[in-house]
C-alpha positions, 0 to 999 in steps of 0.5 A: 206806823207808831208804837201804839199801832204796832202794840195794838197789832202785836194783841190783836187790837186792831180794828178789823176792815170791813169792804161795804159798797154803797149803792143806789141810783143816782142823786140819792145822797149816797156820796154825801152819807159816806161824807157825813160818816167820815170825821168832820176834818176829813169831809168835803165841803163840795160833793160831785156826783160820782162818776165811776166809783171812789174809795172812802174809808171811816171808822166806827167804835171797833170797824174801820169800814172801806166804802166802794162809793158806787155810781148811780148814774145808768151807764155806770151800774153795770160796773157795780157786779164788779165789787160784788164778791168782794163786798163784805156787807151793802149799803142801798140809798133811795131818794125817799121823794122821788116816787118816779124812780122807786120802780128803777131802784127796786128793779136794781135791788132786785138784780143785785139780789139775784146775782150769783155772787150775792144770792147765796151769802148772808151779806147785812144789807143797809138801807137808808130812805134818804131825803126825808126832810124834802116835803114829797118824801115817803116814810121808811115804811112806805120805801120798804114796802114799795121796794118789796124788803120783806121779801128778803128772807135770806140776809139780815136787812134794816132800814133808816129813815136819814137826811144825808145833809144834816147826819140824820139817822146815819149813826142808827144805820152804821151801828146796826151795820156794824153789829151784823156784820162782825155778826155775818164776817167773823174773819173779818180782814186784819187791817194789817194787810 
């Protein structure tokens, strides 16, 4: 640790670590927006789907956010109540062209919601309507209604139309995460621990 990291430490300035798990089915593009996030020397050039889970982290202007990068793949979603009650705010990625699997990705929303250790906390929820460049993609809005959001009554909730390929729309949704949740976590873990 350096000198300007104890200081900083030593006022107080540290940034303070937010624990977000990233959801969605599988080939949503939720590893590839986690990679996008993260500083250009620092992201992969060839992205695997997940298999499990992996732990990213990246930074913004005052958060440094831990990313639980969770698989989508089916025999792999029953591990993501696991990391619930420890998850400080979400991130919900739909392939926004694929209209087959958007019944699958709102009954898993659906179940998300419902569990007992997410039902009753006020956790920002992020979702990105991902693959917007692909030619069968719907709108935000479309993926919003399709997916029943205004239905969530109890935790602050925003959408964003991305392409994970080329960072669109990423930075609209991290800055309204990173709002909402000093805004919902005021004691937000010291990353001193």
């Amino acid at each position: 640790m350096g000198l300007l990291d104890r200081l900083s430490g030593f006022l107080g300035l540290r940034k303070k670590e937010v624990h977000v798990l990233c959801l969605g089915l599988d080939n949503s593009g939720k590893t590839t927006i986690i990679n996008k996030l993260k500083p250009s020397n620092a992201q992969s050039q060839d992205i695997v789907p997940t298999i499990g889970f992996s732990i990213e982290k990246f930074k913004s202007s005052s958060l440094s956010f831990t990313v639980f990068d969770m698989s989508g793949q089916g025999r792999y979603r029953n591990l993501w109540e696991h990391y619930y009650k420890d998850g400080q705010a979400i991130i919900f990625v739909i392939d926004s062209s694929d209209k087959l699997r958007m019944v699958v990705a709102k009954e898993e929303l659906d179940t998300l919601l419902n569990h007992p250790d997410i039902k009753h906390r006020r956790i920002p929820i992020l979702f990105f309507a991902n693959k917007m460049d692909l030619r069968d993609a719907v709108t935000s809005v479309k993926v919003s209604q399709l997916l029943c959001l205004e239905n969530i009554k109890d935790k602050p909730w925003h959408i964003c139309a991305s392409d994970a390929i080329k960072g669109e729309g990423l930075q609209e949704g991290v800055d309204w995460l990173q709002e909402k949740t000093v805004q919902s976590n005021p004691g937000c873990e010291d990353m001193k621990r």
